[in-house]
C-alpha positions as CSV (number, residue, x, y, z in Angstrom):
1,X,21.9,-6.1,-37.8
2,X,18.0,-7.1,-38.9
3,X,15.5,-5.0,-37.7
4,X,13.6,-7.9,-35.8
5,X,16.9,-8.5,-33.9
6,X,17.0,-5.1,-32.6
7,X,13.0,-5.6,-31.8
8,X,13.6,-8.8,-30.1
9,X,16.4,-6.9,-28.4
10,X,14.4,-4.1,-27.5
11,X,11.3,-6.0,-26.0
12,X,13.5,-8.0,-24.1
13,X,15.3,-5.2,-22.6
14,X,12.5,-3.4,-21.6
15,X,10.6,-6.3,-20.5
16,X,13.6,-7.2,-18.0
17,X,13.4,-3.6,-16.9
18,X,9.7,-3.7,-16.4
19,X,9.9,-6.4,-14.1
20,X,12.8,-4.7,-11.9
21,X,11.2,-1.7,-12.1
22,X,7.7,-4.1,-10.1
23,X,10.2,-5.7,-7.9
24,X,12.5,-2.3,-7.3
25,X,10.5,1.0,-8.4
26,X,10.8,3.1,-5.5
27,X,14.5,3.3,-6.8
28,X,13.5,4.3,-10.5
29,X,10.8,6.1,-9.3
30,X,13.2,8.9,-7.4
31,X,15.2,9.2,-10.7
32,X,12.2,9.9,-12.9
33,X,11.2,12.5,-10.3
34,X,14.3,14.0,-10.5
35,X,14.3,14.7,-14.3
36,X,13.7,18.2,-15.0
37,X,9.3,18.6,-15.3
38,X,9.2,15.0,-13.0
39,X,6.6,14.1,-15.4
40,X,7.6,10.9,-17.0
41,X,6.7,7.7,-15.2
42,X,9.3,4.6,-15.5
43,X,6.0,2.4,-15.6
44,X,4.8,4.6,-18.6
45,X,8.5,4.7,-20.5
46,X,9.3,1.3,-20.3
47,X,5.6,0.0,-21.5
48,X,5.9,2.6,-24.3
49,X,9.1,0.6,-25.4
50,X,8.1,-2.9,-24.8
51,X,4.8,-2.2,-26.7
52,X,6.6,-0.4,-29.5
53,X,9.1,-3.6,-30.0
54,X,6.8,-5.7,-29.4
55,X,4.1,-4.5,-32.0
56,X,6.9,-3.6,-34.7
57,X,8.0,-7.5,-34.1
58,X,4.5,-9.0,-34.5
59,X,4.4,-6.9,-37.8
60,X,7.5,-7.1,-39.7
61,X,7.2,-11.0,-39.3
62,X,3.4,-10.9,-40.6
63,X,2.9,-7.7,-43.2
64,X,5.0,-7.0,-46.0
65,X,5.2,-3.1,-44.9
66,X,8.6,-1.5,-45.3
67,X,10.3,-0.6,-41.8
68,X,9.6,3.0,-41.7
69,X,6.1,2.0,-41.8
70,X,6.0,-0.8,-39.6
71,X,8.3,1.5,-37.2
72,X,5.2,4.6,-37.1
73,X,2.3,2.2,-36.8
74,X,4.0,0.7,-34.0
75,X,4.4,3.5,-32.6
76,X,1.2,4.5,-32.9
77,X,-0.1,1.4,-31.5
78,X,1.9,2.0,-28.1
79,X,0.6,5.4,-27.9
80,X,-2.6,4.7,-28.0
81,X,-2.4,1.3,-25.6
82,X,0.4,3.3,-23.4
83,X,-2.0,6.3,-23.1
84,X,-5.1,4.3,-22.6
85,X,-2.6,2.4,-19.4
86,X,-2.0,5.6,-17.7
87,X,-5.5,6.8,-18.0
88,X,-7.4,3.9,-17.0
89,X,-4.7,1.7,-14.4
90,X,-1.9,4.5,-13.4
91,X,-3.4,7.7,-12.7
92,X,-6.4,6.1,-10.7
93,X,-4.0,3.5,-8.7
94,X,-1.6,6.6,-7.7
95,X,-4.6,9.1,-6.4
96,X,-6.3,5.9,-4.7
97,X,-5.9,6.0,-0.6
98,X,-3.3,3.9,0.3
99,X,-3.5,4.0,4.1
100,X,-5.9,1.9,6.2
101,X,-4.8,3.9,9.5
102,X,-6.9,5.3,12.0
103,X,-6.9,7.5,15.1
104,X,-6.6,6.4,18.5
105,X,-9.9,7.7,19.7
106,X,-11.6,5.4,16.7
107,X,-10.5,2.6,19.6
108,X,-12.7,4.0,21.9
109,X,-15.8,1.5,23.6
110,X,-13.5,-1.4,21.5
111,X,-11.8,-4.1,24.1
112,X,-8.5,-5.6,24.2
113,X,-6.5,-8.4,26.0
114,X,-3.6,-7.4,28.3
115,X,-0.2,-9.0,26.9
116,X,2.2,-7.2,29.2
117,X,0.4,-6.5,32.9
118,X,-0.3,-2.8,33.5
119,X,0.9,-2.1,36.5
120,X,-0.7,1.2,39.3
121,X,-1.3,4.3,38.9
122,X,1.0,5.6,35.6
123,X,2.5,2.1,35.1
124,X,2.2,1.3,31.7
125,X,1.1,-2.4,29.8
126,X,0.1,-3.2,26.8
127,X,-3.3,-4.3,25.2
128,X,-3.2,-6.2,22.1
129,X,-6.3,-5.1,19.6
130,X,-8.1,-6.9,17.1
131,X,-9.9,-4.3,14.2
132,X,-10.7,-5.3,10.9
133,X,-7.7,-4.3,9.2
134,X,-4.6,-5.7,12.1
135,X,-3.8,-6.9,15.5
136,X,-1.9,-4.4,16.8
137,X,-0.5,-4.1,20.4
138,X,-0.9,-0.2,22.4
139,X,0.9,1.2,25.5
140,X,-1.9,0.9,28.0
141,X,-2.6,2.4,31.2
142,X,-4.9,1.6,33.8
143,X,-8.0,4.6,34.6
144,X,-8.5,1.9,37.8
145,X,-5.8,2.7,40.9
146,X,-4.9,-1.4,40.6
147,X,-3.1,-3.6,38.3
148,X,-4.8,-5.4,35.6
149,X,-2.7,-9.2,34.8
150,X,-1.3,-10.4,31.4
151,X,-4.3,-12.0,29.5
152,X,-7.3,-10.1,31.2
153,X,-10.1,-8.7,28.7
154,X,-10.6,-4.2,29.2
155,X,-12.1,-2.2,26.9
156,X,-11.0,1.5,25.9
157,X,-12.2,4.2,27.7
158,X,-10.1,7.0,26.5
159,X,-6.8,7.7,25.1
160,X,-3.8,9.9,25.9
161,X,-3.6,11.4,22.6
162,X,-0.2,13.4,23.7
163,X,2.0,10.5,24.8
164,X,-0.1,8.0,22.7
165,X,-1.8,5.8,25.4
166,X,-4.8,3.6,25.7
167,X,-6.7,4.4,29.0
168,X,-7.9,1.2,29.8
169,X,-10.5,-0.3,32.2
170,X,-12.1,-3.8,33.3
171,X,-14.5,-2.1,35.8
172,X,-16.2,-0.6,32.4
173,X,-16.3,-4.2,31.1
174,X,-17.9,-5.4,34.2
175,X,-20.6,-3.0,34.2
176,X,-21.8,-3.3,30.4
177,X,-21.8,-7.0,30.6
178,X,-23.8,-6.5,34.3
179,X,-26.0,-4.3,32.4
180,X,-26.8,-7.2,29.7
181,X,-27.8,-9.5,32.3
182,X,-29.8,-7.6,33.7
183,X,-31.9,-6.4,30.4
């Protein structure tokens, strides 16, 4: 078989992997991480080989060099482009902060619309709330001894951090917007 062929072969194989690895890598990732030292990446592997073939392609068709020499300058090349991936995309990307969440008590003094109607006393509702990142809907309670209806505007006076509960109140509402009229 001709050396291109088994380049061609090569970048085509590990390009096809590439791509599954992008649509399926939590799967490859837990098989790297398995391998003894858990240090190789399947990102890192597969780009080595692609770059490799790829490189020794592109120069067996366009210098005359013979194929041991075409074989350890493309290898070289992917080192050096491979290494320069990891550095610069990879190893920033995987320490970045991939969580937008937030704690309950960041709700606090926000307001939220009632979808399901919190009934008295304990009863419990919901209140859908809009932040920057969602709309999310909360088990809500009422701090008031009455029920508030589906589709009334509260705002968050507290939370129930143990059972995970908005403390809820349209009094509260009342009296900030009575205190902007009155200003």
């Amino acid at each position: 078989m001709d050396l291109n062929t088994v380049y061609l072969i090569g970048l085509i194989a590990a390009g096809s992997l590439t791509l599954l690895n992008a649509l399926f890598g939590d799967i490859l990732d837990g098989l790297f991480e398995s391998a003894p030292g858990g240090f190789l990446n399947p990102t890192v592997v597969l780009s080595f080989i692609a770059v490799l073939c790829g490189s020794a392609l592109i120069l067996d068709t366009a210098f005359p060099f013979s194929g041991l020499a075409v074989f350890g300058l493309s290898a070289g090349i992917a080192f050096v482009l491979v290494t320069l991936l990891h550095m610069l995309v990879l190893a920033p990307l995987s320490r970045a902060e991939s969580s937008v969440g937030f704690h309950l008590k960041d709700l606090i003094g926000d307001y939220g619309e009632v979808s399901a109607s919190i009934g008295k006393g304990d009863d419990i509702g919901e209140v859908i709330v809009k932040t920057t990142f969602s709309i999310k809907g909360y088990p809500a309670r009422s701090v008031e001894e009455d029920s508030i209806p589906g589709g009334e505007e509260v705002q968050i006076v507290d939370v129930d951090e143990e059972n995970q509960i908005l403390i809820v109140s349209r009094e509260e509402k009342k009296l900030m917007m009575e205190e902007r009229i009155n200003d």
